[in-house]
DOMARTI-394737 format. One line per 5 residues: number of its first residue (from 0); their letters; for each residue x, y, z of C-alpha. Coordinates in Angstrom, 2 decimals, always signed. Example, Ala and Ser with C-alpha at 12.3 -4.5 7.8 and 13.67 -1.06 7.14 Angstrom:
<nodes>
0 = as = +12.30 -4.50 +7.80 | +13.67 -1.06 +7.14
</nodes>
This chain:
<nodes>
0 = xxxxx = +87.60 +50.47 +83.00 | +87.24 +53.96 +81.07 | +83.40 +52.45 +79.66 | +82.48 +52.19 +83.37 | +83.91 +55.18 +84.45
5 = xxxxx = +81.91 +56.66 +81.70 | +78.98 +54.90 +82.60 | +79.47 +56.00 +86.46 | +79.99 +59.74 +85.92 | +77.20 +59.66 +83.41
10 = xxxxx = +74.51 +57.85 +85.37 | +75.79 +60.41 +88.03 | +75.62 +63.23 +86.02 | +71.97 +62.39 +84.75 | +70.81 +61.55 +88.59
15 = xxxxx = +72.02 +65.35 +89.65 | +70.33 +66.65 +86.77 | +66.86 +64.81 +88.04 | +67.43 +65.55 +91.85 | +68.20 +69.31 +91.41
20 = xxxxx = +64.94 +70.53 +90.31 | +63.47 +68.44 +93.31 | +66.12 +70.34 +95.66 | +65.21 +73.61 +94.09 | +61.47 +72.77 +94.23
25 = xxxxx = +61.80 +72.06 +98.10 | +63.52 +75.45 +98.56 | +60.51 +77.07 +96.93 | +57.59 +74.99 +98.09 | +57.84 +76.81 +101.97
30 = xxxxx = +56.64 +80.05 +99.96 | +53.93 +77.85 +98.65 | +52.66 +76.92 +101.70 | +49.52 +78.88 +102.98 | +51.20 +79.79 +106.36
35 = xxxxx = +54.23 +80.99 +104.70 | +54.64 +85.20 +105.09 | +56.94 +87.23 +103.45 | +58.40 +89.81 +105.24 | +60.71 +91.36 +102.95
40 = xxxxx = +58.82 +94.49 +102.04 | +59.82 +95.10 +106.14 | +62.61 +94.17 +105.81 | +63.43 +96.69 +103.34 | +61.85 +99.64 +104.98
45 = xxxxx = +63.66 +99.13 +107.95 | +67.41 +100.00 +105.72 | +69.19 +98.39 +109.00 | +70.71 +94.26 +109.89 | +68.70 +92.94 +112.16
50 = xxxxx = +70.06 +92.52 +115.51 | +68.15 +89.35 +116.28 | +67.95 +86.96 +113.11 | +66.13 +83.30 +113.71 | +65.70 +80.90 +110.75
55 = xxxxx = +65.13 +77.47 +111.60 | +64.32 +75.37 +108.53 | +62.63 +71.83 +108.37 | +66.29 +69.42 +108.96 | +67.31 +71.99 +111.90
60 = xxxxx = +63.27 +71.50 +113.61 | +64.24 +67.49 +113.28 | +67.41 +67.98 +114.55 | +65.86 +69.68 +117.73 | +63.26 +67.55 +117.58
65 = xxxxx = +65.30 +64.50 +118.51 | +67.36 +66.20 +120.84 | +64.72 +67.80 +123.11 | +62.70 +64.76 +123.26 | +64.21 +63.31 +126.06
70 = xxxxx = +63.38 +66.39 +128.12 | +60.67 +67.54 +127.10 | +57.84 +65.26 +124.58 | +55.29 +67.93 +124.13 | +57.60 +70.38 +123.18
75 = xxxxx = +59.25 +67.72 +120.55 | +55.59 +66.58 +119.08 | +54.60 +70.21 +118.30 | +57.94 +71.12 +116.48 | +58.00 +67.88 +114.59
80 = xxxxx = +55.22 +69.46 +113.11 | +57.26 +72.99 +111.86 | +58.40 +73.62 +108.85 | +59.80 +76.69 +109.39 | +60.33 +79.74 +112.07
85 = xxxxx = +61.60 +82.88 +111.41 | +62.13 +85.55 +113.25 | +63.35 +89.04 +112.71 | +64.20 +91.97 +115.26 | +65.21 +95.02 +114.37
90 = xxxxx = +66.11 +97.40 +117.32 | +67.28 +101.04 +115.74 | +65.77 +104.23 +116.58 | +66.32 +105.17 +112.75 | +63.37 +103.06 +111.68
95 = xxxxx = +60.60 +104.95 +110.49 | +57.89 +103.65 +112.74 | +54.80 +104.89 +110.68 | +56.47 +103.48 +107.29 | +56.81 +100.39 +109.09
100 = xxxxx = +53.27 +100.42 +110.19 | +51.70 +101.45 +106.50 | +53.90 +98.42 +104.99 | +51.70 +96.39 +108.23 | +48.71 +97.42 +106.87
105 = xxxxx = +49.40 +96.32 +103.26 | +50.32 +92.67 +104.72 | +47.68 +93.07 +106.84 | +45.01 +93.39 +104.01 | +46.76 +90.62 +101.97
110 = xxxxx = +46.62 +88.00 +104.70 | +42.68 +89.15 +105.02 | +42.38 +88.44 +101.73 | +43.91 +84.90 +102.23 | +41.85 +83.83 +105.01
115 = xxxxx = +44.03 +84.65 +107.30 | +42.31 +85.19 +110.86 | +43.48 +87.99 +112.68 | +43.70 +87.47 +116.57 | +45.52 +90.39 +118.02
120 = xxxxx = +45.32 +94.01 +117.12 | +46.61 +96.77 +118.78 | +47.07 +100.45 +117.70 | +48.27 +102.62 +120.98 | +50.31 +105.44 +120.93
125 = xxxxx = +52.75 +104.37 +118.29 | +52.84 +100.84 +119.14 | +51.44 +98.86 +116.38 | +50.86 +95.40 +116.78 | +49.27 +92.01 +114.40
130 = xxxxx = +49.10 +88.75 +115.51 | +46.94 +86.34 +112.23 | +46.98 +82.78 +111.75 | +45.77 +80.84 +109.07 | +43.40 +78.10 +110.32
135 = xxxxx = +42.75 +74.93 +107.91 | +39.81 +74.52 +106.39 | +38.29 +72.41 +108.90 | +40.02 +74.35 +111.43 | +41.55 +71.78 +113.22
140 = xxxxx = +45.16 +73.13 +113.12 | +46.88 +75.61 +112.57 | +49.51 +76.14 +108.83 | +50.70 +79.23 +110.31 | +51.37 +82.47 +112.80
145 = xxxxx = +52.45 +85.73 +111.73 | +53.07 +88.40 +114.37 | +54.68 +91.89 +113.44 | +55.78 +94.47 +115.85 | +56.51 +98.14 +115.35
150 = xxxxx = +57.36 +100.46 +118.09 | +59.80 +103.11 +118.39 | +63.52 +102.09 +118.37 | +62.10 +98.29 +118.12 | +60.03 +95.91 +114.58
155 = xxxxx = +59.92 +92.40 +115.13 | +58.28 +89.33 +112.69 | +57.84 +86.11 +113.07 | +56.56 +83.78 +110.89 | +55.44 +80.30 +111.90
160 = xxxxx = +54.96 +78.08 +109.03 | +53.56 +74.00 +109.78 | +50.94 +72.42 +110.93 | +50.38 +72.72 +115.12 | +47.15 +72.34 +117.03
165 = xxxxx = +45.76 +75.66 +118.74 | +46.11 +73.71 +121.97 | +50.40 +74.08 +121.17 | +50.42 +78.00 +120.44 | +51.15 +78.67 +124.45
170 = xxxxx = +54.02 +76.14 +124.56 | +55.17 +77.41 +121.36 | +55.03 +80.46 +122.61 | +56.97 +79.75 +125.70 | +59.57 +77.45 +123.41
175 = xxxxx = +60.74 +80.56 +121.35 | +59.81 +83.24 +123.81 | +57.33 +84.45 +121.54 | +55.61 +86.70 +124.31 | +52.41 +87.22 +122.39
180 = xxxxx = +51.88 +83.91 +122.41 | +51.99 +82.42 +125.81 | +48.57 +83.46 +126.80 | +46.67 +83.71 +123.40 | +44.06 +81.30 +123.18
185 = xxxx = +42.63 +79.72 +120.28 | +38.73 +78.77 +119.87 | +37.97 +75.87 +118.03 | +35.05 +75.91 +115.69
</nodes>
Protein backbone atom coordinates (compact mmCIF):
# COMPACT_ATOMS: atom_id res chain seq x y z
CA UNK A 1 0.00 0.00 0.00
CA UNK A 2 2.95 2.52 1.00
CA UNK A 3 4.76 1.46 -2.82
CA UNK A 4 1.53 2.78 -4.38
CA UNK A 5 1.11 5.59 -2.35
CA UNK A 6 4.60 6.33 -3.35
CA UNK A 7 3.98 5.70 -6.77
CA UNK A 8 0.67 8.02 -6.63
CA UNK A 9 2.21 11.08 -4.97
CA UNK A 10 5.20 10.68 -7.19
CA UNK A 11 3.54 10.34 -10.58
CA UNK A 12 1.58 13.37 -9.08
CA UNK A 13 4.34 15.21 -8.08
CA UNK A 14 6.19 14.76 -11.55
CA UNK A 15 2.72 15.67 -13.53
CA UNK A 16 2.62 19.24 -11.47
CA UNK A 17 6.10 19.71 -12.20
CA UNK A 18 5.27 19.25 -16.22
CA UNK A 19 1.86 21.21 -16.10
CA UNK A 20 3.25 24.28 -14.21
CA UNK A 21 5.48 25.67 -16.74
CA UNK A 22 2.47 25.20 -19.24
CA UNK A 23 0.22 27.23 -16.58
CA UNK A 24 2.92 29.80 -16.23
CA UNK A 25 3.50 29.89 -20.02
CA UNK A 26 -0.34 30.61 -20.56
CA UNK A 27 -0.15 33.48 -18.04
CA UNK A 28 2.63 34.98 -20.13
CA UNK A 29 1.67 34.15 -23.68
CA UNK A 30 -1.37 37.18 -23.57
CA UNK A 31 1.80 39.62 -23.41
CA UNK A 32 3.01 37.72 -26.39
CA UNK A 33 0.26 38.29 -28.37
CA UNK A 34 0.51 41.20 -30.97
CA UNK A 35 -2.72 42.91 -29.69
CA UNK A 36 -1.61 42.74 -26.21
CA UNK A 37 -0.76 46.61 -24.67
CA UNK A 38 0.77 47.34 -21.63
CA UNK A 39 -0.43 50.03 -19.81
CA UNK A 40 1.55 50.09 -16.80
CA UNK A 41 3.85 52.99 -17.52
CA UNK A 42 0.04 54.84 -17.08
CA UNK A 43 -0.67 53.28 -14.67
CA UNK A 44 2.17 54.47 -12.76
CA UNK A 45 2.00 58.09 -13.66
CA UNK A 46 -1.34 58.34 -12.60
CA UNK A 47 0.00 57.50 -8.44
CA UNK A 48 -3.97 56.88 -7.79
CA UNK A 49 -6.47 53.16 -7.70
CA UNK A 50 -8.44 53.23 -10.35
CA UNK A 51 -11.98 53.81 -9.76
CA UNK A 52 -13.18 51.62 -12.61
CA UNK A 53 -10.99 48.33 -12.96
CA UNK A 54 -12.21 45.63 -15.84
CA UNK A 55 -10.14 42.46 -16.44
CA UNK A 56 -11.85 39.79 -18.12
CA UNK A 57 -9.49 36.93 -18.97
CA UNK A 58 -10.01 34.03 -21.57
CA UNK A 59 -12.26 31.29 -18.92
CA UNK A 60 -14.41 34.49 -17.71
CA UNK A 61 -15.07 35.54 -21.94
CA UNK A 62 -16.28 31.58 -22.14
CA UNK A 63 -18.10 31.83 -19.22
CA UNK A 64 -20.07 34.86 -20.72
CA UNK A 65 -19.93 33.44 -23.76
CA UNK A 66 -22.27 30.59 -22.89
CA UNK A 67 -24.40 32.55 -20.84
CA UNK A 68 -25.29 35.41 -23.24
CA UNK A 69 -25.85 33.14 -26.05
CA UNK A 70 -29.25 32.55 -25.52
CA UNK A 71 -29.96 36.27 -25.76
CA UNK A 72 -27.96 37.50 -27.80
CA UNK A 73 -25.65 35.12 -30.71
CA UNK A 74 -23.74 37.91 -32.26
CA UNK A 75 -22.70 39.28 -29.22
CA UNK A 76 -21.55 35.55 -27.99
CA UNK A 77 -19.62 34.75 -31.52
CA UNK A 78 -17.51 37.95 -31.27
CA UNK A 79 -16.43 37.39 -27.55
CA UNK A 80 -15.73 33.75 -28.12
CA UNK A 81 -13.17 35.22 -30.04
CA UNK A 82 -11.45 37.52 -26.88
CA UNK A 83 -8.80 36.73 -25.11
CA UNK A 84 -8.69 39.40 -23.00
CA UNK A 85 -10.32 43.04 -22.06
CA UNK A 86 -9.06 45.37 -19.84
CA UNK A 87 -10.05 48.35 -18.87
CA UNK A 88 -8.78 51.05 -16.62
CA UNK A 89 -10.41 54.46 -15.40
CA UNK A 90 -8.90 56.67 -13.41
CA UNK A 91 -11.08 59.73 -12.37
CA UNK A 92 -8.80 62.19 -9.94
CA UNK A 93 -8.18 65.70 -10.58
CA UNK A 94 -4.53 65.01 -9.14
CA UNK A 95 -3.44 63.34 -12.36
CA UNK A 96 -1.04 65.19 -14.22
CA UNK A 97 -2.81 65.43 -17.53
CA UNK A 98 0.27 66.44 -19.73
CA UNK A 99 2.49 63.55 -18.00
CA UNK A 100 -0.22 61.36 -18.88
CA UNK A 101 -0.29 62.54 -22.39
CA UNK A 102 3.80 62.44 -22.95
CA UNK A 103 3.67 58.68 -21.51
CA UNK A 104 0.64 58.51 -24.71
CA UNK A 105 2.98 59.57 -27.00
CA UNK A 106 5.75 57.10 -26.06
CA UNK A 107 3.04 54.14 -26.50
CA UNK A 108 1.91 55.85 -29.23
CA UNK A 109 5.29 55.66 -31.18
CA UNK A 110 5.83 52.02 -29.99
CA UNK A 111 2.55 50.69 -31.34
CA UNK A 112 3.64 52.69 -34.77
CA UNK A 113 6.51 50.90 -34.71
CA UNK A 114 4.54 47.55 -34.38
CA UNK A 115 2.20 48.05 -37.10
CA UNK A 116 -0.20 49.18 -35.19
CA UNK A 117 -2.83 51.35 -37.25
CA UNK A 118 -3.92 54.31 -35.64
CA UNK A 119 -7.70 55.24 -36.23
CA UNK A 120 -8.58 58.03 -33.92
CA UNK A 121 -6.57 61.01 -32.90
CA UNK A 122 -7.56 63.84 -31.16
CA UNK A 123 -5.54 66.68 -29.48
CA UNK A 124 -8.16 69.60 -28.27
CA UNK A 125 -7.76 71.69 -25.51
CA UNK A 126 -6.32 69.23 -23.09
CA UNK A 127 -8.23 66.34 -24.17
CA UNK A 128 -5.96 63.82 -25.61
CA UNK A 129 -7.26 60.96 -27.22
CA UNK A 130 -5.74 57.36 -29.31
CA UNK A 131 -7.73 54.85 -30.60
CA UNK A 132 -4.93 51.92 -32.78
CA UNK A 133 -5.62 48.51 -33.70
CA UNK A 134 -3.47 46.02 -34.95
CA UNK A 135 -4.85 44.52 -38.19
CA UNK A 136 -3.47 40.90 -39.32
CA UNK A 137 -1.45 40.59 -41.96
CA UNK A 138 -4.01 39.93 -44.42
CA UNK A 139 -6.16 42.25 -42.65
CA UNK A 140 -9.00 40.27 -42.26
CA UNK A 141 -9.42 40.68 -38.45
CA UNK A 142 -8.59 42.35 -36.01
CA UNK A 143 -5.69 40.89 -32.75
CA UNK A 144 -6.38 43.97 -30.98
CA UNK A 145 -7.82 47.69 -29.83
CA UNK A 146 -6.09 50.00 -27.68
CA UNK A 147 -7.82 53.27 -26.77
CA UNK A 148 -6.30 55.74 -24.09
CA UNK A 149 -7.98 58.73 -22.70
CA UNK A 150 -6.56 61.70 -20.87
CA UNK A 151 -8.56 64.64 -19.85
CA UNK A 152 -8.64 66.62 -16.83
CA UNK A 153 -9.90 64.90 -13.62
CA UNK A 154 -10.49 61.67 -16.02
CA UNK A 155 -7.47 58.65 -18.07
CA UNK A 156 -9.04 55.71 -19.28
CA UNK A 157 -7.35 52.38 -21.31
CA UNK A 158 -8.59 49.70 -22.73
CA UNK A 159 -7.00 47.06 -24.24
CA UNK A 160 -8.72 44.53 -26.48
CA UNK A 161 -6.67 41.56 -27.09
CA UNK A 162 -8.27 38.45 -29.72
CA UNK A 163 -9.14 37.99 -32.84
CA UNK A 164 -12.73 39.94 -33.99
CA UNK A 165 -13.76 40.99 -37.46
CA UNK A 166 -13.92 44.92 -38.09
CA UNK A 167 -17.57 44.29 -38.86
CA UNK A 168 -17.83 43.41 -34.58
CA UNK A 169 -15.94 46.68 -33.31
CA UNK A 170 -19.59 48.61 -33.09
CA UNK A 171 -21.22 45.76 -31.14
CA UNK A 172 -18.20 45.47 -29.15
CA UNK A 173 -18.35 48.73 -28.61
CA UNK A 174 -21.90 48.81 -27.51
CA UNK A 175 -21.21 45.34 -25.34
CA UNK A 176 -18.64 47.14 -22.99
CA UNK A 177 -19.82 50.67 -23.51
CA UNK A 178 -16.71 51.45 -25.11
CA UNK A 179 -18.11 54.87 -26.53
CA UNK A 180 -15.35 55.31 -29.08
CA UNK A 181 -16.27 52.44 -30.54
CA UNK A 182 -19.88 52.34 -31.44
CA UNK A 183 -19.56 54.37 -34.53
CA UNK A 184 -15.89 53.74 -35.67
CA UNK A 185 -15.77 52.03 -38.80
CA UNK A 186 -13.24 49.84 -40.12
CA UNK A 187 -12.16 49.65 -44.00
CA UNK A 188 -11.18 46.51 -45.24
CA UNK A 189 -8.28 46.30 -47.60
Amino acid sequence: MKTIKTLFVSTASTILLCLMPLAMAADTTIEDHPGYVDFSGLTTIANTEPTVEISLKAPLLNMITNLIRAEDDLAADFISKLLRVTVNVFESEDIDVDQIADRMTEIAANLDAQGWERVVRVREDSEHVDIYMRMSDDAEFIHGVAIMVAEPGDTVMVNIVGEISGDDIAALGRRFEIDELVDLEVDHQ
